[in-house]
C-alpha positions as CSV (number, residue, x, y, z in Angstrom):
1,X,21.8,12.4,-13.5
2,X,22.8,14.8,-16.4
3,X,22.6,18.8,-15.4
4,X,20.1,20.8,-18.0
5,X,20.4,24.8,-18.0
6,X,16.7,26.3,-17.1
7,X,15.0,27.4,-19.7
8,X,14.7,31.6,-19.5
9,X,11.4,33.3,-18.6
10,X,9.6,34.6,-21.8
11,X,11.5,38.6,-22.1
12,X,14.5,37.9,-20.3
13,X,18.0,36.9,-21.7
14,X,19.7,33.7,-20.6
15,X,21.9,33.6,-17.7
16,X,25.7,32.8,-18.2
17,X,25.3,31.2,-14.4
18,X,26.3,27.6,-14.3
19,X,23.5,24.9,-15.4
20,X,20.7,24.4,-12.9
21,X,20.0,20.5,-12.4
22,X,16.7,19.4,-13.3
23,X,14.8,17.9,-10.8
24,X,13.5,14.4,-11.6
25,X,9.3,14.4,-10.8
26,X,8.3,11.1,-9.6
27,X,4.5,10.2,-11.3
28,X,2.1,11.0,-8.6
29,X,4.5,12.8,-6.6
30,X,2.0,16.1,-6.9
31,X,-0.4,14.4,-4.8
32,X,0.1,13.9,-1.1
33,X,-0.4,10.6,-0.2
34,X,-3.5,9.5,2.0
35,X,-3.1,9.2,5.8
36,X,-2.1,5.7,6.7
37,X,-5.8,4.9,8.7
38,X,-7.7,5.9,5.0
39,X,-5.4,3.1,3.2
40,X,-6.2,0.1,6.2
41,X,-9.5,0.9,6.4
42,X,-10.3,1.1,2.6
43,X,-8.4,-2.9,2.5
44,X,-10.0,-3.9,5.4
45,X,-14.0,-2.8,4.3
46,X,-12.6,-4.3,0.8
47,X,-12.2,-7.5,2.2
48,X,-15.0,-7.8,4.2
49,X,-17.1,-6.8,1.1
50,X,-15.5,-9.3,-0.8
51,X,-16.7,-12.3,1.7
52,X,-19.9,-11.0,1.9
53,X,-20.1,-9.8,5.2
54,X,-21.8,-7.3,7.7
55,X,-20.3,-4.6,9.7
56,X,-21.7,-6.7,12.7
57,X,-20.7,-10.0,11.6
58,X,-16.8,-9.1,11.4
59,X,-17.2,-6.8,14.7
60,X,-18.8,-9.5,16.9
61,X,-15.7,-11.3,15.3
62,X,-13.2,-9.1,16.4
63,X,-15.1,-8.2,19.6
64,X,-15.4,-4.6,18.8
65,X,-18.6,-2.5,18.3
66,X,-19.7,-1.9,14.9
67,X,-19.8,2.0,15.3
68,X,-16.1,1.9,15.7
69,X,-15.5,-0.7,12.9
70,X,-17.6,1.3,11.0
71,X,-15.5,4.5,11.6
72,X,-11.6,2.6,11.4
73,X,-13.2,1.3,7.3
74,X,-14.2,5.2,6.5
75,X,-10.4,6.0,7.6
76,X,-11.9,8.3,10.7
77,X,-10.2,6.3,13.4
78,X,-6.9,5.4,14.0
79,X,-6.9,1.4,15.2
80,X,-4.2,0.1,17.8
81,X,-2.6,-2.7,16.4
82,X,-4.3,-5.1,18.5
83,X,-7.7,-3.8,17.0
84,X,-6.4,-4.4,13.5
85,X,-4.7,-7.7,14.0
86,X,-7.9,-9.0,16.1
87,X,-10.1,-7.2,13.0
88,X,-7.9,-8.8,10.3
89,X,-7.9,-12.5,12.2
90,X,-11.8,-11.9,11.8
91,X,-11.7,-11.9,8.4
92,X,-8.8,-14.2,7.9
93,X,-6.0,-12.1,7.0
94,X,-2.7,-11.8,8.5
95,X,-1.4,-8.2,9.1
96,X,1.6,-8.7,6.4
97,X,-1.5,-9.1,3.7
98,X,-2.9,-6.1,5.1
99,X,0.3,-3.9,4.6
100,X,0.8,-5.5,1.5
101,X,-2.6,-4.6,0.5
102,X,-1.8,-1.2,1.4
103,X,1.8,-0.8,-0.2
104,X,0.3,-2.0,-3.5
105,X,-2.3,0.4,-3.4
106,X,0.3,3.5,-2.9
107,X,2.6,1.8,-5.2
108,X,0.0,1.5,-8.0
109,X,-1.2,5.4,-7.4
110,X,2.6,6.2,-8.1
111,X,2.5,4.4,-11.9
112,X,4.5,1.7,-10.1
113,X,3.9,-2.2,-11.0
114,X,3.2,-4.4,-8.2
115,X,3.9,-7.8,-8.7
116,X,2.5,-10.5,-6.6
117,X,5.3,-13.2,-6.6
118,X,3.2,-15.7,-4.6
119,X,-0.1,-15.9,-7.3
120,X,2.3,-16.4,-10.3
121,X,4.8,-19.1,-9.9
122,X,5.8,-19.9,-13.3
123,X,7.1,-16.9,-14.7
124,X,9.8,-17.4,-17.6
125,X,13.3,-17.9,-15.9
126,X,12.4,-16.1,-12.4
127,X,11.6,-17.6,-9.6
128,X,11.1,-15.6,-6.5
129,X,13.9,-15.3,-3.9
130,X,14.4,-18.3,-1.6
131,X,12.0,-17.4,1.6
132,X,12.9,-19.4,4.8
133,X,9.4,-19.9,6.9
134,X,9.5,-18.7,10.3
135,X,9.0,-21.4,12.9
136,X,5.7,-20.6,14.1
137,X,4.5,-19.6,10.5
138,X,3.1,-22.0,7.3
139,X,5.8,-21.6,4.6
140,X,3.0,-20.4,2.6
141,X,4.3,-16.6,1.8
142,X,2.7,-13.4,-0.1
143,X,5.3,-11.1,-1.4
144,X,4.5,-8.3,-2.9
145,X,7.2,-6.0,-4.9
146,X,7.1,-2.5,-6.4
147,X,9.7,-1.8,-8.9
């Protein structure tokens, strides 16, 4: 990273000190990121807005009550991960599609550009990365990058 002097406050001469280096500002790096529980909750009422569903339909599902469901989708509690995994099996997701859901949403608050390797296939001359399936798990696979 090249070194740039700092530029002298207005009325005082410039300092013969060595340069300063410049700091490099990441975009969005200003704004503290949202606690973990606010992200998860936000994907989680997302998704179960997107099929339609009730509070009570996805809690009976997950055998939780639908005050506390109600309280882990405003982000106001924090939810063990059996709570999510049995919330996310509920609505059919897996919990790497809830991180992923997550990371991109970080990611894209930073400027960042999240691809989704998984919905487009047939990109020009790159394939994604070999992925070898886990034994228990489909080979189907969600990858989500931030470059």
């Amino acid at each position: 990273m090249p070194h740039v002097a700092a530029a002298p406050s207005p009325g005082t001469a410039p300092s013969a000190g060595p340069a300063t280096p410049a700091r490099r500002v990441e975009p969005g790096a200003d704004r503290p990121e949202p606690p973990l529980r606010v992200l998860v909750g936000a994907v989680l009422r997302r998704h179960r807005e997107r099929q339609g569903r009730t509070l009570r339909d996805v809690a009976d599902a997950a055998r939780v009550s639908v005050p506390y469901l109600s309280e882990v989708e405003r982000g106001r509690k924090e939810a063990s991960s059996e709570v999510l995994g049995a919330v996310c099996r509920a609505l059919g997701l897996r919990l790497v599609d809830l991180v992923g859901d997550a990371h991109a949403v970080l990611a894209r608050a930073e400027g960042r550009v999240v691809v989704d390797l998984a919905a487009a296939p047939g990109v020009a001359g790159a394939g994604p990365a070999p992925v070898t399936p886990l034994p228990s798990r489909p080979a189907r696979t969600a990858v989500l990058l931030a470059a």
